[in-house]
Every structure is written in C-alpha cells, then in structure tokens.
N, C-alpha and C positions, 0 to 999 in steps of 0.2 A: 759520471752521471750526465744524461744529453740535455736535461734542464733543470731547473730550479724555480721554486711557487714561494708564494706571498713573501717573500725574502726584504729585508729593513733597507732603507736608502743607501745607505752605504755597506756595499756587500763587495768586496775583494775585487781583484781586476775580471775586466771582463774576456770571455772562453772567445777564441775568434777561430772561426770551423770553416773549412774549404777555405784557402787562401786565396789558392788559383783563381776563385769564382771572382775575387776584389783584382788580379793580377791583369786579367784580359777586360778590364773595363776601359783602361785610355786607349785598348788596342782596336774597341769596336768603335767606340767616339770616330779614331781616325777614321774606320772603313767607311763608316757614315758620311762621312764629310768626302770622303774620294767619290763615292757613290754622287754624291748630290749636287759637288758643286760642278760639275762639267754641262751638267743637265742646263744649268739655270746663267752660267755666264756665259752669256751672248759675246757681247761687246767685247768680256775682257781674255777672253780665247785670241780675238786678233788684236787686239792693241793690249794685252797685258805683258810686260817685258820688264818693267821696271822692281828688282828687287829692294824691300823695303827693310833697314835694318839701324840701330838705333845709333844718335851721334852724325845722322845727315842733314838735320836740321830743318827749318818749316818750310823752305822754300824751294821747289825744284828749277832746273835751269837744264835746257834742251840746246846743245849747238848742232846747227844742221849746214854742215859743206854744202855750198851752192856751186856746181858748175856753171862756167862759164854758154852763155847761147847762142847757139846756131842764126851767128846774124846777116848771112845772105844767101840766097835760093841758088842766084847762078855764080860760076866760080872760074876766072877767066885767069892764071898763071903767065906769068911772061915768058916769051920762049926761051931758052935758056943760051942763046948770043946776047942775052940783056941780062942785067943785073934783077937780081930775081928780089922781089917784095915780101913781107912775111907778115902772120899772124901772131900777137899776142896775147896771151891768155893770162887771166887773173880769178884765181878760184877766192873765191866768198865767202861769209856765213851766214846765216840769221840764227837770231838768239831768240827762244821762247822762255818766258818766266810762268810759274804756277803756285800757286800756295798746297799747302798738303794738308788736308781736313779729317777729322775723327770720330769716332761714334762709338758708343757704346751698347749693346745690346743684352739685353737678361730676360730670359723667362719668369714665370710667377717661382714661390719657393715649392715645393715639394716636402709631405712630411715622411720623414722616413721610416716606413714598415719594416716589421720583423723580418719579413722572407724576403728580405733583398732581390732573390732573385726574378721569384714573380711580378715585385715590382716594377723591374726591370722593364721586362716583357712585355707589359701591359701600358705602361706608360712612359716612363724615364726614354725607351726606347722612339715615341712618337715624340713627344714633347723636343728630343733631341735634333729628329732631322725636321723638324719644324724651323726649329730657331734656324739650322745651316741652311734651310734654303731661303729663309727671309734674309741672312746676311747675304746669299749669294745674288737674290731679286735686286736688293738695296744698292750693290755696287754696282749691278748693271744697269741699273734707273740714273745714277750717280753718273755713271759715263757716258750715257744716254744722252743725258741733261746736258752735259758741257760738251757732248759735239754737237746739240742742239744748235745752242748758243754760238759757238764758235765756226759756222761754218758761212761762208762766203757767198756759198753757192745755193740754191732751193729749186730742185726740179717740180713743174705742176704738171701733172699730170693731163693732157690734150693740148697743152699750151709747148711746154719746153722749161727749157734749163734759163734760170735769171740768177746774175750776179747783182754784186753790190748791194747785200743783207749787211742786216745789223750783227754786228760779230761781239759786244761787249757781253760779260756773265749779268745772266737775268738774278731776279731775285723769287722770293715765294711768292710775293704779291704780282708776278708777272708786269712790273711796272718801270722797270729799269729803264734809264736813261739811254739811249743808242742801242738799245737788246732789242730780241725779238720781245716784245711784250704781246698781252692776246690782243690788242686792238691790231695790233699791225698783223698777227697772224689771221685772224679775221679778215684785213683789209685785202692781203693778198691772194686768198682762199678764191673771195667773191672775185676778186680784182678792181685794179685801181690803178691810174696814171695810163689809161690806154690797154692796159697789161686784160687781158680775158680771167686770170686767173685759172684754178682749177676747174675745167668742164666735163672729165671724166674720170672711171673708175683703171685703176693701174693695166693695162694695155699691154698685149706680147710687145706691141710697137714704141711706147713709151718704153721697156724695158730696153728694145736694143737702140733708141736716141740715147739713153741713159748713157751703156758702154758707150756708144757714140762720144758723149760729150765728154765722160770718165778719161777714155784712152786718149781721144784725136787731139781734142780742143784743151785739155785740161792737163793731158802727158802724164796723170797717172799709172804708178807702175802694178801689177798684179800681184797677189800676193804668194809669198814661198812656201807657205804651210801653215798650219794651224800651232799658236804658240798654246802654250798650259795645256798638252790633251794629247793622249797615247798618238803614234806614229801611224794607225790606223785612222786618223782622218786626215791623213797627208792628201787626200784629194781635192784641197783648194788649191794645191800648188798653183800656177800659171794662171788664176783665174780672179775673177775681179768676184765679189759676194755682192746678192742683194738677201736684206735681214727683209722679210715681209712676215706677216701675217699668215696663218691657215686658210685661213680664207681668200685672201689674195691669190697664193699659191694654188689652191683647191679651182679659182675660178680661173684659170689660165687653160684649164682643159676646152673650155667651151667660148673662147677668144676665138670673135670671128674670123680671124688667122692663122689662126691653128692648123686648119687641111692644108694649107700652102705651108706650111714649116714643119712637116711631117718627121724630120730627122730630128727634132727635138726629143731628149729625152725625159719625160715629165715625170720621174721614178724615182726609188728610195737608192743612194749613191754617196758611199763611203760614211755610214752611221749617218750622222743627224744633223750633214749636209744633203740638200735634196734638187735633184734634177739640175740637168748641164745646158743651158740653155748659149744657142748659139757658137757653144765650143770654147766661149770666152768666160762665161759667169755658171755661179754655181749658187742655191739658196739655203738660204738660215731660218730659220722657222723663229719667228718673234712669240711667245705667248701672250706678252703683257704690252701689245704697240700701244703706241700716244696717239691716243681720240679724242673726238672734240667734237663742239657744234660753233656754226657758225652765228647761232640766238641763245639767248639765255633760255635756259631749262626751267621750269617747273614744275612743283611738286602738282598732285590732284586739287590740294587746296587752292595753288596760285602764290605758293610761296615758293622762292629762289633757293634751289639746290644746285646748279652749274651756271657758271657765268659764262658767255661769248666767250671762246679761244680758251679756255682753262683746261685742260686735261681732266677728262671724268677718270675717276676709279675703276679700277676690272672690278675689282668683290666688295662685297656688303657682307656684312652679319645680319642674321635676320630672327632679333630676339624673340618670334613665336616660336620657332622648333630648337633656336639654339643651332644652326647650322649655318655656314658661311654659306655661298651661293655667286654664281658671278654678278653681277651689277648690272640689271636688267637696261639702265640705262647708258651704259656701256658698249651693249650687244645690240640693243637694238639703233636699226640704220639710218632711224628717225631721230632718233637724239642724238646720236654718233653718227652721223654722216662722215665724219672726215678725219682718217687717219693718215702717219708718216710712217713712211718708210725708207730704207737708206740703198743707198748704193755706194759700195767700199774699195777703194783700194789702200794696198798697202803704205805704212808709213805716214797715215793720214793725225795718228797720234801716238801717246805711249801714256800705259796707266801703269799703278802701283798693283801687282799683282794680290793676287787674294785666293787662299786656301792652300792645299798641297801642291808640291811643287810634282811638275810633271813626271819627273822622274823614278818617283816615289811610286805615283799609284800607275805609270808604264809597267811597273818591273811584278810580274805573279808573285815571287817568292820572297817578298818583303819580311819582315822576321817582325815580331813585336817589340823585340828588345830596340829595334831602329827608330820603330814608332813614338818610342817613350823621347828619344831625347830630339825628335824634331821638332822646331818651332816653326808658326809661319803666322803670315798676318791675317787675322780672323780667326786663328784657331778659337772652338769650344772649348771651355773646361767645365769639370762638375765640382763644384765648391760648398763649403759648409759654416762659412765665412758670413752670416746672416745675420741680422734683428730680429728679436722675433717678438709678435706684441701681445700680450696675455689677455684674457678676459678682461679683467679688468682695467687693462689701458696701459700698464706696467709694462716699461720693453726692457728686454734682458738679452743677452748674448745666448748665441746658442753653441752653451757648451756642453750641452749631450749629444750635440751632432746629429739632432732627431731630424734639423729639416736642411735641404739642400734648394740649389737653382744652379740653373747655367750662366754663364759668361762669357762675354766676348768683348774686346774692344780692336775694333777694326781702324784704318788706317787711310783713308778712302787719297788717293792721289791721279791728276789729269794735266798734259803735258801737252797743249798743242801740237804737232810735228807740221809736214806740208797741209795747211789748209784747203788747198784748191784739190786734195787725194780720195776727196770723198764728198756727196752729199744727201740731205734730206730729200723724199722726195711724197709731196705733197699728193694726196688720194680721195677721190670719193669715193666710199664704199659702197659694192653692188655684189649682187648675186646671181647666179642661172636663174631664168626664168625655171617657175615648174612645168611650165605649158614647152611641150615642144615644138622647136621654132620651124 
C-alpha cells in the first residue's frame, strides 16, 4: 500500500521508497562545491599548497633555503701562473612562524517535507551553494587580509612602489600597534613625509613599473602554474598576476597608452585568467576588492556608517523587497574612491588549502563511491543533529529528523614565504568618460 491516513503515533517502522534518491545526495553536495569553489578562491589557487590534516598542531612553521648573493658586478680571476683565489658559499634559512585559525559556518535549519525530492530542487539545492561560496569568499578575504598586513612593500599608483610598511597582523578594530591600521592607510593614500601618495587611477604604466619593481628590483620569481584547478588554466605559467577589479581591467581599453601598446592582448585567455599584458603578467578578476574612503561616510541623516580607511562592504540586504543588492556605497566612486590591488609573484606565501583537492574535480569520470569517502578542509555536510525549540519555548532533540542544516567547520591557515614576491597596490578609482574624448 503506497500510503497510510490518520494512523496513531506509533505505527511500525517506517517504508523508505527510492533509495538511490538518498544515495546520490553527498554525491551532488561534492559537484556543488567542485563547481563553486574554483570560481570564488582567488588568493588561494596561487598560494594554496598547504594540506591540512589532523595531529599537526596550531602552529605552522615555513623554512625557506636562502641562497647565497651575487656580491660583485665585475669579476677579475687571477691568471693562472698565480695561485688562484676562491669563493665561498654558505646557503641559509629564514624561518616563518603562523598560527592556524577556525571557523565555523551553518545555514538556518530547514524543516523537512514529505517529497524529499522537490525539496531538494527548490531550496536545499540554493541554500547549499550559498553556504560553499560564503566559505569560499571567507577564505579568500582571510588570505587577502594577512598578505595585507604582511607585505613590505605598497605600490601607489602615479607615485611608485614604497617600502618600509608596517608588516605586524592588524586587528578588527584596524588599530594594531606597527600594522597597517586605517589612519596610516589614509595617511599614505593622501600622502605624507614628502611622499605624493596616490595621484591616480591604475595606469597601463603603473602596471609595467609594477613588473618593473616585481622582477628587477625585488627578483621576484613568476609563477609555474595555477595550484587547486584543472591543468586548463596552466596559462599563468611564466607569468607574474595582477588580481584587479572589473573595472580596473574594463578601463585599461581606453588608457591613454593603449594605441602605442597595440600588441597587448586585452581578451578572455585560459578561463578566468584574462589578458597578457606585456608578455610578462596575466589578470585575475577580483569581485569583492578592498575599498575605502579616505573621510568618514555618512549616512542621509549625518550619522557614521564608514570610518576613514575602514573597508566598506560590497552588499547590503535591503529589508523593503527582502533582496541583497550590492552596497551602493561601495560602488559608488564618491564614497569609494580608493581601492587595492595586488601584483603577485610566485612563493610570496603558502595557505591551508580549502575545498576539493584538484585532482578530484580535474578527473571527468569521478565515480560516487570516491566521492563518499573524501574528506577535505571546509567540506559541507547535511546533518540532523539539531535543537529544536517548540511553541511554547520547550526545546527537544530532533528525533524525528524532521529538520535539517548545513555545516562546516573550516581551518583557515597563512604562512608567510618571500615577503618582498608580491605587493598591494594602492588606486584611485576612475572610469571612461561617456563624452568622447
């Protein structure tokens, strides 16, 4: 009989129909997450290398072999009727320390309907790749953040490349002792100590001082390939990245240098790296860059929503229609005048990888049964493992498994390597005129 009416509370075991339908549920979880996170980790495609696995304890530790350096220009050997002179060589280390930090992430609970399946379809399915790409955003804001912090070096844009930044981890309050905090990123913006600051918007020409300072002056090396992500975007090979903006990138068409660098190619090259500039760099498309004003924001009334130097939000909710929206005052180049952007080489650092290992979602013919027994760090699961709190206030377990939620606990880890292999590089935001010039 395919069902059963008004039947008493306790009524025999329950009929479990389609199996297969429950069978291929952790199998779509993974495809979701293959799908999703390539899209959304920026950062940790080229510095993610580090696998994370239990029993290594909270603290990471990086040794990095230093060669010996090239300490004279001219090179005069004795002739060889004399006793000949020699060089010695002594290879090095530097040692990086890091702590390894955790998070946990859950969706709301979900009650669970009869028809499983259109459940599914309708929501379990959104709800899913929701959470995988807020864990995927989180870790690349995460690694974002501590090469913020940690970098040496701050290129401004019409000005040039300055060392001698604050290198300690900031805090939430952006107020850290020796970090970048926002007064100092403010201070530098405007400029200060002589220094111009930033005067312009990101420049074909700032772009190649960039590699300029990257390769010559800094002996950053290029990177070999794109780590976590099918062998189809092996086209960073040999090439230094810059992460910018759409916007950024979209305005370099109409850079009054442009007709003189005609051999540039400004086009869609190797998936969702884009355009070869110079033969040397290749770009990353940021969605969510770090913007800023260099004044405090206010609301209509006159009340403080952004502080100087604070990072606005990309998106808002916007509780009359109930829809997210991006963050008007984000986008707009009056309150957001001034974003970062990076320029990368290889080896610059090493994070705790996050999500499917590449291998996995390279390979078409993956099988389900492989799916089931892979772990990795941020996987989703769907759990029924909940409180659940009644009308009347009363919370009980939920042992009729009526309601479910997601989970995840992720592993977030950052590792210095060569600090001088990469830097931020400071922007004012602009756009084509609409009037043609």
């Amino acid at each position: 009989m395919p069902a059963f009416y008004d039947q008493p509370s306790v009524f025999g075991n329950a009929v479990v129909e389609d199996v297969t339908r429950f069978n291929q549920l952790p199998f779509y979880l993974v495809k979701n997450e293959v799908k999703t996170y390539p899209t959304w980790n920026i950062f940790d495609q080229l510095y993610g290398k580090i696998d994370w696995e239990t029993n290594m304890g909270n603290v990471m530790k990086g040794v990095t072999p230093q060669r010996s350096p090239v300490g004279r220009a001219l090179f005069f050997p004795n002739a060889v009727t004399n006793v000949a002179n020699k060089d010695i060589y002594q290879v090095t280390e530097s040692v990086e320390t890091a702590g390894v930090n955790v998070h946990k992430y859950e969706s709301f609970q979900f009650n669970f309907l009869p028809s499983f399946t259109a459940f599914w379809e309708t929501y379990l399915q959104y709800a899913n790749k929701d959470i995988v790409e807020k864990i995927a955003i989180s870790n690349n804001q995460f690694i974002e953040t501590n090469m913020w912090f940690a970098a040496p070096y701050v290129y401004l844009c019409g000005t040039g490349l300055t060392s001698g930044n604050p290198t300690q981890l900031g805090n939430i309050a952006l107020n850290a002792a020796n970090s970048k905090t926002a007064a100092w990123l403010v201070g530098v913006t405007l400029g200060q100590g002589g220094n111009p600051g930033v005067v312009q918007n990101f420049r074909l020409r700032d772009a190649f001082n960039a590699i300029m300072n990257l390769s010559e002056d800094l002996a950053a090396p290029s990177f070999n390939g794109v780590r976590n992500m099918p062998k189809d975007n092996d086209g960073v090979k040999d090439k230094y990245v810059f992460v910018v903006s759409s916007e950024v990138f979209l305005t370099w068409t109409f850079d009054p240098d442009v007709q003189t660098l005609k051999p540039l190619q400004l086009d869609l090259l190797f998936n969702d790296f884009k355009g070869s500039l110079f033969g040397t760099a290749t770009c990353k498309i940021h969605r969510y860059p770090i913007r800023y004003s260099t004044v405090n924001i206010l609301d209509p009334n006159g009340n403080l929503l952004y502080s100087a130097g604070v990072p606005i939000p990309p998106e808002i909710f916007d509780a009359t229609d109930g829809k997210w929206k991006p963050n008007p005052y984000y986008t707009s180049l009056i309150t957001a005048a001034c974003e970062i952007a990076w320029c990368l080489g290889d080896s610059y650092a090493k994070t705790i990888k996050v999500g499917p290992p590449p291998k996995e979602f390279a390979t078409p013919n993956m099988s389900a049964a492989k799916f089931y027994s892979m772990k990795w760090n941020g996987e989703v699961r769907l759990t029924d493992q909940v409180l659940i709190t009644n009308p009347d206030g009363t919370v009980e377990l939920n042992v009729y498994g009526e309601n479910l939620k997601f989970i995840s606990k992720l592993t977030h880890g950052y590792l210095p390597g060569e600090r001088r292999y990469a830097f931020p590089i400071l922007l004012q935001r602009a756009r084509p005129s609409k009037m043609a010039a």
